[in-house]
C-alpha positions in Angstrom: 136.0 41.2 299.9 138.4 40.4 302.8 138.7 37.1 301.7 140.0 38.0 298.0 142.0 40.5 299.0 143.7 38.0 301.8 144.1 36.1 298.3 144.8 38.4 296.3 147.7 39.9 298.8 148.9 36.2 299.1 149.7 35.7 295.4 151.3 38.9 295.2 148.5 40.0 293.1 147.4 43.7 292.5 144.1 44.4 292.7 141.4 47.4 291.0 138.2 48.3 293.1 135.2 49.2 290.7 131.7 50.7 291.9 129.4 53.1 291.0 129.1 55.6 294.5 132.5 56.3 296.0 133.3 56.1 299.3 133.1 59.5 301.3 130.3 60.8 299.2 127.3 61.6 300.9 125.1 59.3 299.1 127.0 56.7 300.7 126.6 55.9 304.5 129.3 56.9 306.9 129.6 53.6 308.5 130.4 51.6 305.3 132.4 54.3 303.7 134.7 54.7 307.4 135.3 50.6 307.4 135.9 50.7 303.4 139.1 52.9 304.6 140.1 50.5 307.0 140.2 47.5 304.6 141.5 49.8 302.1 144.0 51.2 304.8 145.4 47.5 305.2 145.6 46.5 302.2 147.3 49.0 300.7 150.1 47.2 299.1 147.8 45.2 297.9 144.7 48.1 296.0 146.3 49.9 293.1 143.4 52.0 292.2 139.8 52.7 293.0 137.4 53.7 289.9 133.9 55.5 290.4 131.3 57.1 289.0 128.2 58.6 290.3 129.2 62.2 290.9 129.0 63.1 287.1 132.4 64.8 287.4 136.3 64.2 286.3 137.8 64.3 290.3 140.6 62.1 291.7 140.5 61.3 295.5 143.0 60.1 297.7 143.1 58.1 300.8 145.8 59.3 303.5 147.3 57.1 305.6 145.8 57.1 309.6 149.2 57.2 311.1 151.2 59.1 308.7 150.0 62.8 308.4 149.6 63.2 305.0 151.0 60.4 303.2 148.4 59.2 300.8 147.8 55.7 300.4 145.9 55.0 297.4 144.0 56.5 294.7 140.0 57.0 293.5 139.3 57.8 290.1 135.9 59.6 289.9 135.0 59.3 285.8 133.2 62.2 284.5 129.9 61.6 282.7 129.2 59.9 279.7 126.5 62.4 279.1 125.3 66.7 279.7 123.6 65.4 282.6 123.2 68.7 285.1 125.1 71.1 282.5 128.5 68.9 282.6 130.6 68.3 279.4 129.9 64.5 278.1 133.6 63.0 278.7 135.2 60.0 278.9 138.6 58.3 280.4 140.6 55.7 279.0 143.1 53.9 281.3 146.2 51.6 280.7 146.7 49.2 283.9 150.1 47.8 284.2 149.7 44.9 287.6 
């Protein structure tokens, strides 16, 4: 991932992060999600938006910045679920991505 984001970065290229279990959650290990921030962290410039699903809920997340107290550096679209999985409102999201 380094590697296309290196590219990516050296084009001038923005770039969208899709997965299924977001980082942070506790489904996903604390190692991986901690070095995820890091390469997320650099290439922030670079990352325009994260999209997840998993959590069967509409949420937005945001990474901060680890030097600058509360300066967020990029965003994590959580999409709510498709269907009344655990009582939840079947929904969907719809998103226009200009670079």
């Amino acid at each position: 991932m380094i590697q296309e984001l290196d590219k990516s970065e050296s084009m001038g290229q923005s770039v969208h992060i899709v997965g299924h279990v977001p980082p942070g959650h506790p489904d996903c290990a604390k190692v991986w999600s901690r070095n995820f921030y890091n390469i997320i962290s650099r290439y922030r410039k670079t990352v325009k938006g994260q999209f997840y699903g998993h959590t069967h809920y509409d949420e937005l997340k945001l990474f901060y910045s680890p030097t600058e107290l509360g300066v967020p550096i990029n965003p994590l679209w959580i999409s709510p679920s498709l269907t009344p999985y655990e009582i939840n409102n079947p929904s969907y999201k719809i998103f226009y991505a200009d670079g």
